[in-house]
N, CA, C and O of each residue as an XYZ file, in Angstrom:
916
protein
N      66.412     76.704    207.901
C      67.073     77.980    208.170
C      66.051     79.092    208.407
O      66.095     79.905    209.330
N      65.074     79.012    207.394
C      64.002     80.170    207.963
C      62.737     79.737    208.751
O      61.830     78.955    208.466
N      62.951     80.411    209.702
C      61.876     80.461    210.952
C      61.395     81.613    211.240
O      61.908     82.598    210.710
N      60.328     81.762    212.122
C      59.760     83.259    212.351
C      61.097     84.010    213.442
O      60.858     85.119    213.919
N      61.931     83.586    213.640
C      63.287     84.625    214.008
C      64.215     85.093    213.408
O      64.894     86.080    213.688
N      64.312     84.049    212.123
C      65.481     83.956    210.910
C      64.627     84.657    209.830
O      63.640     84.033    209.439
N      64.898     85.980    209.251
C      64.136     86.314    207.520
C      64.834     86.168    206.990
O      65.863     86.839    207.069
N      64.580     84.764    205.767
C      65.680     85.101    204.571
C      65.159     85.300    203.255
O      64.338     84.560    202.715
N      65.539     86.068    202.885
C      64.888     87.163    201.525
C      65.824     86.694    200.515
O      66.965     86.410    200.879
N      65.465     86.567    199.200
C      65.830     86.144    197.476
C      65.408     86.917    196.924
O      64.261     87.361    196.975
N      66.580     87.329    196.062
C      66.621     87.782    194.882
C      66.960     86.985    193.427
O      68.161     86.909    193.168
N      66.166     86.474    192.597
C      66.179     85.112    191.840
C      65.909     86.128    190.113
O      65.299     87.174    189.890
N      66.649     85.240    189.253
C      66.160     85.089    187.907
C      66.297     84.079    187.414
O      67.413     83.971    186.908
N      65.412     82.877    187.258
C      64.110     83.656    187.477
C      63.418     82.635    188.821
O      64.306     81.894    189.243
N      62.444     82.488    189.365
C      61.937     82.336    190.705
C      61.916     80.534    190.162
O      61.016     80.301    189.355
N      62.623     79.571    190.462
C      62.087     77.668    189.405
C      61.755     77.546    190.957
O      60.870     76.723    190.725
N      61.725     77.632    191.943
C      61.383     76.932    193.302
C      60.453     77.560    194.285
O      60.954     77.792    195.385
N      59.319     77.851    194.132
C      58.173     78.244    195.224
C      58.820     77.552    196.646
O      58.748     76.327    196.743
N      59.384     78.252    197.631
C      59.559     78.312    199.077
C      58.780     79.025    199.866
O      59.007     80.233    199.812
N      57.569     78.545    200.898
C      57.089     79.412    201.204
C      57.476     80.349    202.497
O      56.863     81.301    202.980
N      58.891     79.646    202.936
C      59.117     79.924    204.475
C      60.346     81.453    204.018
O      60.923     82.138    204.862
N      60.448     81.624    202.545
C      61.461     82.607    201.880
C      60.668     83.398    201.486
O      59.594     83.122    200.951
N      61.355     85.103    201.833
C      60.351     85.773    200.724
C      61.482     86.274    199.411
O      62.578     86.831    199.349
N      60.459     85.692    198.439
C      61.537     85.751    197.283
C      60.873     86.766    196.479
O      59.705     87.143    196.391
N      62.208     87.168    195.795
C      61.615     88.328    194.932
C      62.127     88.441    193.349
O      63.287     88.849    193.297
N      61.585     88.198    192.160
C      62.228     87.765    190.648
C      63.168     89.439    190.323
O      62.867     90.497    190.875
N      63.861     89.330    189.705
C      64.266     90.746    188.989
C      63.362     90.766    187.710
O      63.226     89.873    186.872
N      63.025     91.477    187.741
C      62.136     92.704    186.205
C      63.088     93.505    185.642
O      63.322     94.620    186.108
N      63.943     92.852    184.234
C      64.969     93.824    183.932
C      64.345     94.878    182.752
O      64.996     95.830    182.321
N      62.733     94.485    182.230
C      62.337     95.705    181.811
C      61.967     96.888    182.868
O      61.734     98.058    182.566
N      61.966     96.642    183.437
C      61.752     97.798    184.947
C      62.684     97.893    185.622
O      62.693     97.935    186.852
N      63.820     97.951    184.707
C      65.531     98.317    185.637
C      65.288     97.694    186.895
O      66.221     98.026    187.626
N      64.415     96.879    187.570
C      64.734     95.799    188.489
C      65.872     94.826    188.462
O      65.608     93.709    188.018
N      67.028     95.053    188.844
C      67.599     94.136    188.424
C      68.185     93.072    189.869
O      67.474     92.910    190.861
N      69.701     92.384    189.711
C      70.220     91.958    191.075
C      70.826     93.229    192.199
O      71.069     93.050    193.393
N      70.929     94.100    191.683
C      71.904     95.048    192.288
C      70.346     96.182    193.012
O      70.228     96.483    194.199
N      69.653     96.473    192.212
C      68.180     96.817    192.852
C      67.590     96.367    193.721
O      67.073     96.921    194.691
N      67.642     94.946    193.319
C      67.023     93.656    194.064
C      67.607     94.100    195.530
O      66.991     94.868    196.269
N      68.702     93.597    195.813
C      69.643     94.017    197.121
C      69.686     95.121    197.588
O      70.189     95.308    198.696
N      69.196     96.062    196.893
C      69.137     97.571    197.893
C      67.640     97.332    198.543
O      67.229     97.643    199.661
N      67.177     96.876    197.790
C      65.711     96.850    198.327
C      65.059     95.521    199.370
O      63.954     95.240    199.833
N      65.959     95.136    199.398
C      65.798     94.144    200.409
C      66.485     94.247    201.375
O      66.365     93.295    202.147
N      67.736     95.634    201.924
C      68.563     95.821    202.514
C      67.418     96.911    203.847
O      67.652     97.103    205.040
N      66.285     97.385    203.043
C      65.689     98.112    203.805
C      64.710     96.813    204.516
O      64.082     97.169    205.513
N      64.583     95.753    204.204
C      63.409     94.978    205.066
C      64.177     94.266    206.343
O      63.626     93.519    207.152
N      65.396     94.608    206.352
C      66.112     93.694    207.412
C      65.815     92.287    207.591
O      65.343     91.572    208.475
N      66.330     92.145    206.261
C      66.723     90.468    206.125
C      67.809     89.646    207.069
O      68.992     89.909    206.852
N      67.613     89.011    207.740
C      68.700     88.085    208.459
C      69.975     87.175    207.490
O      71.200     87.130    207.602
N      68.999     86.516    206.527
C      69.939     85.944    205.230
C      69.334     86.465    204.183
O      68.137     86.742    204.101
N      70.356     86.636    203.178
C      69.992     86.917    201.579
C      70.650     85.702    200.786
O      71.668     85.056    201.033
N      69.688     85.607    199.710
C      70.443     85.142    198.625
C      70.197     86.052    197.323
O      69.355     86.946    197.240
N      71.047     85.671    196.378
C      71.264     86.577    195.565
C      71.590     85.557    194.449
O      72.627     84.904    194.571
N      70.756     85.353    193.313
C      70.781     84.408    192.218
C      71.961     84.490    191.749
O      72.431     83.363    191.587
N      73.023     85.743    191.301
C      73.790     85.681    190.686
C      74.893     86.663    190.754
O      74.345     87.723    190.452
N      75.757     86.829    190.912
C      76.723     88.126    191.091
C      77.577     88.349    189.790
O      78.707     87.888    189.632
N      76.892     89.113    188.881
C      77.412     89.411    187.680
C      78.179     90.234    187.142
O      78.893     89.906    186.194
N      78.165     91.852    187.819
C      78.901     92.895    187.751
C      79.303     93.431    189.151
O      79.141     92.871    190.235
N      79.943     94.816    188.850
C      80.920     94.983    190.242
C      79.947     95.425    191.092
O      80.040     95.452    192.319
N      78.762     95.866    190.258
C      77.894     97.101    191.455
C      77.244     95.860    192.013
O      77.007     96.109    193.195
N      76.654     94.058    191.576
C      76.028     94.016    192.363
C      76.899     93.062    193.434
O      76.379     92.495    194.395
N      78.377     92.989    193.073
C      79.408     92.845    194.212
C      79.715     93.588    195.504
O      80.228     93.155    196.536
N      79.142     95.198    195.108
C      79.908     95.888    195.854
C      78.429     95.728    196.934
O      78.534     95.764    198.160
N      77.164     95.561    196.250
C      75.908     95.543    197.579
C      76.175     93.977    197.885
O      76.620     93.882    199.029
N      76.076     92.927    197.363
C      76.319     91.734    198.708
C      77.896     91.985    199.434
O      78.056     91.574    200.584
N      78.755     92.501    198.894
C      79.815     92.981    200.267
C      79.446     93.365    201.345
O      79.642     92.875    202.458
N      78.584     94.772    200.868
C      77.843     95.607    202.432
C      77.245     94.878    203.170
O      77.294     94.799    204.397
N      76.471     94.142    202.206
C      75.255     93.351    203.230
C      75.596     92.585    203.873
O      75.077     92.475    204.983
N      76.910     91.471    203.347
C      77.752     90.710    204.485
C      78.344     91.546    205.378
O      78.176     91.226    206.555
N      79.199     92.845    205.098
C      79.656     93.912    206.357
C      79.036     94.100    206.784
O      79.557     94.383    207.863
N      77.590     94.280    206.941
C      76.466     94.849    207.761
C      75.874     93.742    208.668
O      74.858     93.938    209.335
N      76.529     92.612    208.666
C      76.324     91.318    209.808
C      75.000     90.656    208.999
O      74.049     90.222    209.649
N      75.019     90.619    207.683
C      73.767     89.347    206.944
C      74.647     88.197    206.491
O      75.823     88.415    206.201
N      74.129     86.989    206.418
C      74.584     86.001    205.814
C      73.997     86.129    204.037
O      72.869     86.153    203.545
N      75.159     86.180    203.546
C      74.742     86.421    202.267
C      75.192     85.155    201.090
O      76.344     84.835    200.796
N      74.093     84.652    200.617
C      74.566     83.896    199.789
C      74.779     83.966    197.848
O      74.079     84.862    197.376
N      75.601     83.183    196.780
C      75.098     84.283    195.605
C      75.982     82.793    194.887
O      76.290     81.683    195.320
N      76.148     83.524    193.592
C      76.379     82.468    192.704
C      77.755     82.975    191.368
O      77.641     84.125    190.943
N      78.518     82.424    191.002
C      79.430     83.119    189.686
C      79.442     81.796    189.119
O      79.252     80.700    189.646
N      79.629     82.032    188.274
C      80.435     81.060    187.265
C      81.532     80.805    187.029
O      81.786     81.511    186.053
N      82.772     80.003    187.381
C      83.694     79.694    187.329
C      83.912     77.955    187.225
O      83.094     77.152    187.675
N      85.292     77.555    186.482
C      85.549     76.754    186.701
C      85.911     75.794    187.851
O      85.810     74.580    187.676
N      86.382     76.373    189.168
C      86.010     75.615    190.297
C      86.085     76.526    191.624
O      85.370     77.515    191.466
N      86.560     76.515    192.565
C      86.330     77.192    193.646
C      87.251     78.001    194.133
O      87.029     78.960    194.872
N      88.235     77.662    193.761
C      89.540     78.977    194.089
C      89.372     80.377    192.743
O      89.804     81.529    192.767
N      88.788     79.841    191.968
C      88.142     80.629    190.445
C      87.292     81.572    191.393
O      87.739     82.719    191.401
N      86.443     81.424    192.004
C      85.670     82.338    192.314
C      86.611     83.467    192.841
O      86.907     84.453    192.166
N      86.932     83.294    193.766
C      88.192     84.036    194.529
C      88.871     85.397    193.374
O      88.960     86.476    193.959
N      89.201     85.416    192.289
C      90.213     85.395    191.270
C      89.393     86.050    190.436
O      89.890     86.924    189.726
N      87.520     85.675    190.318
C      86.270     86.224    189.483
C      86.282     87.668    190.680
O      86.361     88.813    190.237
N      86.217     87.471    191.760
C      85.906     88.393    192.374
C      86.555     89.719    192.052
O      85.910     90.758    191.912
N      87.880     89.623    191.941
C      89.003     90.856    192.084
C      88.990     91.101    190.734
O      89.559     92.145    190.416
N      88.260     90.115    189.375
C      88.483     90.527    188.471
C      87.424     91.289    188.045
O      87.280     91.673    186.884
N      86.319     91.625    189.404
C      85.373     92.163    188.959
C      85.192     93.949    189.304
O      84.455     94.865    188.937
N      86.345     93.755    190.223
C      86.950     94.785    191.126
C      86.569     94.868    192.654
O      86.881     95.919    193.213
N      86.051     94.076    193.267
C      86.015     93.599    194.224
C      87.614     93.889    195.126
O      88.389     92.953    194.927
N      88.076     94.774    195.860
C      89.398     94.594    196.454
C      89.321     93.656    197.747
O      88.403     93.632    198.567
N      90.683     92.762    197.748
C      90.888     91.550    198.506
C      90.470     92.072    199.811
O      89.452     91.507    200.210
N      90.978     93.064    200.689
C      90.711     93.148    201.987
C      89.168     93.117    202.317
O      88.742     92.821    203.433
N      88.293     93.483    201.136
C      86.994     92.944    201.277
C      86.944     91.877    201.234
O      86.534     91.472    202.322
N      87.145     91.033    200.520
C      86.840     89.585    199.856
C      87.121     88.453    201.437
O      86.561     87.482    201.947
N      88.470     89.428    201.754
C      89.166     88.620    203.022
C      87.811     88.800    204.680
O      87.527     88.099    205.652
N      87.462     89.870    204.243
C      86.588     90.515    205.236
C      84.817     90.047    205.270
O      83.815     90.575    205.753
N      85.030     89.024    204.635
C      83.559     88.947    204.117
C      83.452     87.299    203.530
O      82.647     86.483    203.980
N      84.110     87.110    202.802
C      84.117     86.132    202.327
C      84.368     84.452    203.318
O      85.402     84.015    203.824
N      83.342     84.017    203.296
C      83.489     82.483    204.127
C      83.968     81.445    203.473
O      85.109     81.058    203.722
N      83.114     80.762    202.445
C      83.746     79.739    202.227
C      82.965     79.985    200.648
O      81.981     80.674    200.379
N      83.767     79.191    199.823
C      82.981     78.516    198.342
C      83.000     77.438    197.778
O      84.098     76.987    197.451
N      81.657     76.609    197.458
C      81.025     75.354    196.694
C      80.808     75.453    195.575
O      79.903     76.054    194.996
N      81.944     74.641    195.058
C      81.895     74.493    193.428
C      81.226     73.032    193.248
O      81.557     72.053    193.918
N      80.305     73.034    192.311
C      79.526     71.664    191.531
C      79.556     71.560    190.403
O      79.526     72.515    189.627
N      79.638     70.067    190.001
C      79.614     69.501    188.538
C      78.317     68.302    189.182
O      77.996     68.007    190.333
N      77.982     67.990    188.277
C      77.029     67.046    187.085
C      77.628     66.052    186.357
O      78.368     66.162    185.380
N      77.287     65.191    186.853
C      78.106     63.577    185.631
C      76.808     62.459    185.807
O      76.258     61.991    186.803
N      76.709     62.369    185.094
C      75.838     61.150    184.254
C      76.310     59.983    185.134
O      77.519     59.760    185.198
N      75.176     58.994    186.022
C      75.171     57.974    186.557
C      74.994     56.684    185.700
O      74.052     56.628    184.909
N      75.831     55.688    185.825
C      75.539     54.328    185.445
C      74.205     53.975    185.465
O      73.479     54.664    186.181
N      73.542     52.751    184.638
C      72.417     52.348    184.898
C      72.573     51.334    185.997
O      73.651     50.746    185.920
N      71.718     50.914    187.114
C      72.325     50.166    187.659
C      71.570     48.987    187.158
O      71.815     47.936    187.749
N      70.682     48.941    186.166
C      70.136     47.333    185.339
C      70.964     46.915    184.436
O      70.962     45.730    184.100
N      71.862     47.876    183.861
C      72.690     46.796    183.070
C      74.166     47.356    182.971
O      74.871     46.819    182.117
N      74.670     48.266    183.657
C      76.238     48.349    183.529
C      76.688     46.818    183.945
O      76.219     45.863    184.565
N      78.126     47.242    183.079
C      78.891     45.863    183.092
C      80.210     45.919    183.832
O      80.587     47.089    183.776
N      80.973     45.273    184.416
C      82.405     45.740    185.187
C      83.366     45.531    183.869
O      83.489     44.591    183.083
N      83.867     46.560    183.953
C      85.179     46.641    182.999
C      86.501     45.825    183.598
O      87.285     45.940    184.540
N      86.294     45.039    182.611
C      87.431     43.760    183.131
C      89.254     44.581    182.321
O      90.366     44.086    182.503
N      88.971     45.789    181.539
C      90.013     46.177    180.379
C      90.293     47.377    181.100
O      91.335     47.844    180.642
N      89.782     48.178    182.132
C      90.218     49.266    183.020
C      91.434     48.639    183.478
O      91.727     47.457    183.662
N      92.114     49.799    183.627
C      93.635     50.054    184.048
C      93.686     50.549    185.028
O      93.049     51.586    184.844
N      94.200     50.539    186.561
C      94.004     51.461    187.881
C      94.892     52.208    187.828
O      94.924     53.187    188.573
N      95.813     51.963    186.972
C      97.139     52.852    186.782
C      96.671     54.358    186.016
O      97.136     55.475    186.243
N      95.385     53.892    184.849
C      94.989     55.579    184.814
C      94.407     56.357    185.611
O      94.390     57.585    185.708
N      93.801     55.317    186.327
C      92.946     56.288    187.803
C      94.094     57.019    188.650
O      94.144     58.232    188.849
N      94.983     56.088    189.101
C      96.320     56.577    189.708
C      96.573     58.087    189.507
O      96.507     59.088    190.221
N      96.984     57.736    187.859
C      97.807     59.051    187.583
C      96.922     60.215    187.939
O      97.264     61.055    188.771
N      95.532     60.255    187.155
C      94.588     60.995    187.425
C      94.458     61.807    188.341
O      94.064     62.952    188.117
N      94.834     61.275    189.819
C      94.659     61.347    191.275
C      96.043     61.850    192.141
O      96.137     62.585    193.124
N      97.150     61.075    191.281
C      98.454     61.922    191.803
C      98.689     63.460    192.255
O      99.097     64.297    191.449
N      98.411     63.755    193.556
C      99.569     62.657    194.614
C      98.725     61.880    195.534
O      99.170     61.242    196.488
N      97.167     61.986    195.116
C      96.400     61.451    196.288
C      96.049     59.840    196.022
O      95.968     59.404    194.874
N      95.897     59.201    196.916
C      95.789     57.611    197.001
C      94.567     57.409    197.112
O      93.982     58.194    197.859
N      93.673     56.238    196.385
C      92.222     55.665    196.257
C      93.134     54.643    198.150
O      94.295     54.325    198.407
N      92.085     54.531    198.788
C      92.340     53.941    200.078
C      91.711     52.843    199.707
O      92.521     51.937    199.906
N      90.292     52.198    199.091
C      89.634     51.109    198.760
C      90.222     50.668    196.956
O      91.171     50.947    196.223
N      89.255     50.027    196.919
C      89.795     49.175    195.159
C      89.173     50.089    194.278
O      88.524     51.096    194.561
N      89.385     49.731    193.447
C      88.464     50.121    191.757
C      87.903     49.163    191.136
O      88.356     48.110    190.688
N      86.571     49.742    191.142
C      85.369     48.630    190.914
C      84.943     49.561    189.121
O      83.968     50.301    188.988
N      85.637     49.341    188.343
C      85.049     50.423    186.921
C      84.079     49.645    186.557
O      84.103     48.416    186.482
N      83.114     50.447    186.300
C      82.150     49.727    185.082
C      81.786     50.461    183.908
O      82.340     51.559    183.845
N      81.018     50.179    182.958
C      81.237     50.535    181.884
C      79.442     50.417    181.546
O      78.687     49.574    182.029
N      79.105     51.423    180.673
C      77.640     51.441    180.193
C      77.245     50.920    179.113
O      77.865     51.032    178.055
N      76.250     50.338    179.239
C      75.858     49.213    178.137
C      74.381     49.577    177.241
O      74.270     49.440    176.023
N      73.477     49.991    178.026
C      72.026     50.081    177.599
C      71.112     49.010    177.828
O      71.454     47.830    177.888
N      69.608     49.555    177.992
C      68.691     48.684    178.447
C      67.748     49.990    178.495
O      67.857     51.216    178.478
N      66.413     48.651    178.590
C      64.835     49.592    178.285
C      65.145     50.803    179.342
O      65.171     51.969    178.950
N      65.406     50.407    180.863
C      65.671     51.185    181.612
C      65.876     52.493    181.272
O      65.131     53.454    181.462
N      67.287     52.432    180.592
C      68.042     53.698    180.823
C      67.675     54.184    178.926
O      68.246     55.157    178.432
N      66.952     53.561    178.337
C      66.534     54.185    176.894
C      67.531     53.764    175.690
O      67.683     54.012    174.494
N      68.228     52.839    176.896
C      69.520     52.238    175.796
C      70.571     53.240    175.755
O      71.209     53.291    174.703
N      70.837     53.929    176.549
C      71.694     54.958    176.859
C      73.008     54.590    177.922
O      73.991     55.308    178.102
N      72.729     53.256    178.570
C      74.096     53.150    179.448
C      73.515     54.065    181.135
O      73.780     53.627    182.255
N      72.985     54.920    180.952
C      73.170     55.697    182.087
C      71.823     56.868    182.640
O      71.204     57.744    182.037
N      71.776     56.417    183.901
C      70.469     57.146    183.875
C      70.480     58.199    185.439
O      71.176     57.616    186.269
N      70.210     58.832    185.709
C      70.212     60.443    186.280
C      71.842     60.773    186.245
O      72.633     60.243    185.465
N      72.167     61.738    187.234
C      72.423     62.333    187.586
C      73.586     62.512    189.029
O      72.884     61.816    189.762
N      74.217     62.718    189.514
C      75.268     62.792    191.080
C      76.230     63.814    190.461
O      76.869     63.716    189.414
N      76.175     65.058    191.564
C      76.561     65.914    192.200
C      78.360     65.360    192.481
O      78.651     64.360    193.137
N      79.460     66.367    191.748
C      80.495     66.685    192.441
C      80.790     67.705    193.085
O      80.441     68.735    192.509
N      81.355     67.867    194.171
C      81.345     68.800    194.802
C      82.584     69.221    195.453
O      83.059     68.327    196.153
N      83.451     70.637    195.430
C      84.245     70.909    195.680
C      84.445     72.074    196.905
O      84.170     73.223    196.558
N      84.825     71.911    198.077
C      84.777     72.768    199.354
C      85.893     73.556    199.503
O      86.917     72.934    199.785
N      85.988     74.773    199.391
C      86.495     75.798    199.916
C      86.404     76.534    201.047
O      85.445     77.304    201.089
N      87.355     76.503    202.252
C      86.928     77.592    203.339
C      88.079     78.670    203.493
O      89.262     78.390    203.296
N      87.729     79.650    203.781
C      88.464     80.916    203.843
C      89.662     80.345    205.214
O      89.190     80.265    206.348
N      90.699     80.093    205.062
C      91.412     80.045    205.796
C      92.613     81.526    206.553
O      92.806     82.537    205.877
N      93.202     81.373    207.830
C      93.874     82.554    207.363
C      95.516     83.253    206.798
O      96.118     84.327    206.823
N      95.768     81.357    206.144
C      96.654     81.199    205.257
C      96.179     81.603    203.855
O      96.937     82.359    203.247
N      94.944     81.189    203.188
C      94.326     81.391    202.435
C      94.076     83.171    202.422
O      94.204     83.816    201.382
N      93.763     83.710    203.546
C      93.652     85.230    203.315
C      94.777     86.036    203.020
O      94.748     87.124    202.445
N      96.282     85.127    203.671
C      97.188     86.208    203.262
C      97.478     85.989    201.760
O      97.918     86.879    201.032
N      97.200     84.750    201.361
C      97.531     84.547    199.298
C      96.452     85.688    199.260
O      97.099     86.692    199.556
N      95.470     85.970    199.103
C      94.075     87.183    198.734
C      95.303     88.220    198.565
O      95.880     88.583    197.540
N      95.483     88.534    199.758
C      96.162     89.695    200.228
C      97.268     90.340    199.330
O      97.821     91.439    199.349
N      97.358     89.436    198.683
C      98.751     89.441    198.188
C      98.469     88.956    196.384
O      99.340     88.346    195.764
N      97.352     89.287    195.853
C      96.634     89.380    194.768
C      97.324     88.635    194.198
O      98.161     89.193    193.489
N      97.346     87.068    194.200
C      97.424     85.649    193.683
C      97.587     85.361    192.668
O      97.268     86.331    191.980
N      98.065     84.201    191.779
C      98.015     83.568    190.571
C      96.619     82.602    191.356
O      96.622     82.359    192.562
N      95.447     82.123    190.368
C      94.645     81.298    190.502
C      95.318     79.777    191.466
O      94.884     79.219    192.474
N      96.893     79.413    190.333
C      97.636     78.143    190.896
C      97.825     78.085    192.592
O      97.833     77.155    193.398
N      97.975     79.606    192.714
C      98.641     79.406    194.038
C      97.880     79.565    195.506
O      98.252     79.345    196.659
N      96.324     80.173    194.778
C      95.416     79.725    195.588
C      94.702     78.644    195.808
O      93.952     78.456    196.765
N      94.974     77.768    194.734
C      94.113     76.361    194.444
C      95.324     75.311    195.236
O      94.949     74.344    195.900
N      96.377     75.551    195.112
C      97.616     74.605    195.851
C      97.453     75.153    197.675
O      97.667     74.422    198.642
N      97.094     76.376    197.713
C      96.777     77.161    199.564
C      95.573     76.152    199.726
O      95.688     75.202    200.501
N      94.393     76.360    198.981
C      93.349     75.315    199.188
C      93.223     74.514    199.522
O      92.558     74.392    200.550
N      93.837     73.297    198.810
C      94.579     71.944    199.066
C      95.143     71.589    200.081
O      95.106     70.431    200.495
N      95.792     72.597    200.675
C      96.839     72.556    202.072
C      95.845     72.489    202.807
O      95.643     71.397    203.338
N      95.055     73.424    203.043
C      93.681     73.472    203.689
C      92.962     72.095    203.804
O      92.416     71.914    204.893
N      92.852     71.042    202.849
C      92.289     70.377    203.009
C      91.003     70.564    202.058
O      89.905     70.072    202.321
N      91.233     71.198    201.127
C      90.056     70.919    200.118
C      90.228     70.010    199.492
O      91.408     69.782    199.223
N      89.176     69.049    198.953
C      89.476     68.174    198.157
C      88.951     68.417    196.335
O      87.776     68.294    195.988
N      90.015     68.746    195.427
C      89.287     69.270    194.392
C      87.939     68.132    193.483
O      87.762     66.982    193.885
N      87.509     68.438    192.846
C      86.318     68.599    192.011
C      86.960     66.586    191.267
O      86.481     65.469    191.464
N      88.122     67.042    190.483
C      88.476     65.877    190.125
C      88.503     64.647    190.590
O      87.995     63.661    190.057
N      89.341     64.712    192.005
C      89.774     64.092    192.992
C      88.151     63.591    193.181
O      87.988     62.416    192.850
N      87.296     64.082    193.515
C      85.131     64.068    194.038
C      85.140     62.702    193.020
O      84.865     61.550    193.354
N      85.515     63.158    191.765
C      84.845     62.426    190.569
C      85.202     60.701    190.784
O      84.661     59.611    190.966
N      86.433     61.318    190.626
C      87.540     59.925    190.464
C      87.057     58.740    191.423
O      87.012     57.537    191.166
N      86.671     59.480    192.725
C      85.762     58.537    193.813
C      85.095     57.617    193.674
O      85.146     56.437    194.021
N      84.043     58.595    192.800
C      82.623     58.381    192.374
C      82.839     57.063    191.022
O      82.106     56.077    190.942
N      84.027     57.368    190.046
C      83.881     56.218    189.326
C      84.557     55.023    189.918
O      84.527     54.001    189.232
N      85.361     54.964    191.460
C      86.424     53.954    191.613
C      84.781     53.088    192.310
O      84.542     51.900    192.093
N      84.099     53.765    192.911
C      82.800     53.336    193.882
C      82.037     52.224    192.405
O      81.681     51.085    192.706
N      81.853     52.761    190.762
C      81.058     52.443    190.274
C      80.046     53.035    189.852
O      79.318     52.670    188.929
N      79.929     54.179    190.648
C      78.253     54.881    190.323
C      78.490     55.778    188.922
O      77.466     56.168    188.360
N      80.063     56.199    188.206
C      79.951     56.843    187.158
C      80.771     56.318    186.605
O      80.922     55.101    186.721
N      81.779     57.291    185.608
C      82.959     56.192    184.589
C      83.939     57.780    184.508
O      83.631     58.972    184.535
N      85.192     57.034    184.403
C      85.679     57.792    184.040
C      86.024     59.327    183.052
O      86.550     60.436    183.150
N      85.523     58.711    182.386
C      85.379     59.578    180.988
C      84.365     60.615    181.102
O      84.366     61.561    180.315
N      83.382     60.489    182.152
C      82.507     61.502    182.859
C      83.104     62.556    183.389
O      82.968     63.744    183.095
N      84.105     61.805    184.582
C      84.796     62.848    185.162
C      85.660     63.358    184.658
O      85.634     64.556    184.939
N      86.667     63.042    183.873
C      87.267     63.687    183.241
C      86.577     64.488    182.234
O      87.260     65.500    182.079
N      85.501     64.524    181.436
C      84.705     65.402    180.468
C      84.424     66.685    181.505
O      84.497     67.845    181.098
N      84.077     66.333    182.963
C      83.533     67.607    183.649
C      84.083     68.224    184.714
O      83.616     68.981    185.565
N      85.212     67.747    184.511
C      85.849     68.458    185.956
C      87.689     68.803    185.359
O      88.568     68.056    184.932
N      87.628     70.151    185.590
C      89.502     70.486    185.774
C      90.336     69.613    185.971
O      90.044     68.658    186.691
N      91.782     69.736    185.287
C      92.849     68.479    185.459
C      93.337     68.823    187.046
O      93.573     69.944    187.495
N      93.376     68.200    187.391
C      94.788     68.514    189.075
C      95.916     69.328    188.418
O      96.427     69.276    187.299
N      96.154     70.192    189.628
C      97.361     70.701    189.338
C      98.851     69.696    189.670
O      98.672     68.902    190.593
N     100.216     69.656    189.048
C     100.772     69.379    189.658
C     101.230     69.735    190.568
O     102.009     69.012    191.190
């Protein structure tokens, strides 16, 4: 993304990734440097993209708004439970929708679940597909269910399970999705607009991931939201 035509400028707390093709910049919150500083001051270098470590309060909502109104690609981060949450964090931060609608592209929600070992998991001959089922209702596994189950070995430290895989949940601003905004939402009824859209939630990611083998159930369910009905 960054090239000598593209500048994309960071604002980070705190800096874990040396990029050299980014110019990044840490916040100093003993020097009232903070995210919302950060972004004014990078608004004067005419950045092409920003990122923005974190969007915590309204003021430093209300500068990545501008900076997306002002034609930057702006990227940033909240904390929420999954991706229609953000949506819902926004307005609760005071963020008003016709911005959010005006600005806002899309949002990637991620979880973390603990991978099988692949030296000694075992296939669970005592898995039930009928709990995966329900799990997944109304959506259908198209292939089988291959469960396995963690055992331990030198490998994995005798732990059953060793790194790490990414769930991931896609949100795009639709402009069905903008009139729910518009119309200052229950969380449910933007996460069911979502869906229509074609998002596939966080759960649904998981459930995949253990029917494939690479995790277990009890992962995904520990880290990811129930489905709505």
């Amino acid at each position: 993304m960054a090239t000598e035509e593209v500048n994309v400028s960071t604002v980070e707390d705190p800096i874990e990734m040396i990029e050299p093709s980014f110019n990044q910049t840490q916040v100093q919150p003993q020097l009232d440097f903070n995210f919302t500083e950060g972004l004014r001051a990078l608004m004067r270098q005419d950045p092409d993209v920003i990122m923005v470590g974190e969007i915590r309060d309204l003021a430093t909502a209300d500068m990545a708004v501008q900076a997306a109104l002002t034609g930057h690609l702006v990227f940033s981060t909240l904390h929420t439970n999954d991706a229609p949450s953000a949506i819902t964090r926004l307005m609760e931060l005071g963020v008003p929708p016709y911005l959010i609608n005006a600005t806002l592209l899309g949002v990637l929600a991620q979880r973390l679940v603990r991978t099988l070992c692949k030296q000694c998991r075992e296939r669970d001959r005592e898995a039930d597909p009928q709990v995966l089922a329900d799990l997944i209702r109304p959506w259908k596994l198209s292939g089988g269910y291959r469960a396995y189950r963690p055992v331990g070995c030198v490998e994995c430290r005798m732990t059953g399970f060793r790194g790490r895989i990414g769930l991931y949940e896609l949100l795009t601003i639709s402009e069905a999705l903008k009139g729910q905004i518009h119309g200052a939402p229950s969380i449910d009824a933007l996460r069911r607009q979502a869906v229509k859209d074609g998002m596939r939630p966080l759960r649904l990611a998981g459930v995949l991931r253990a029917a494939e083998g690479i995790t277990t159930l009890e992962e995904v369910i520990a880290a990811t939201p129930p489905l709505e009905p």
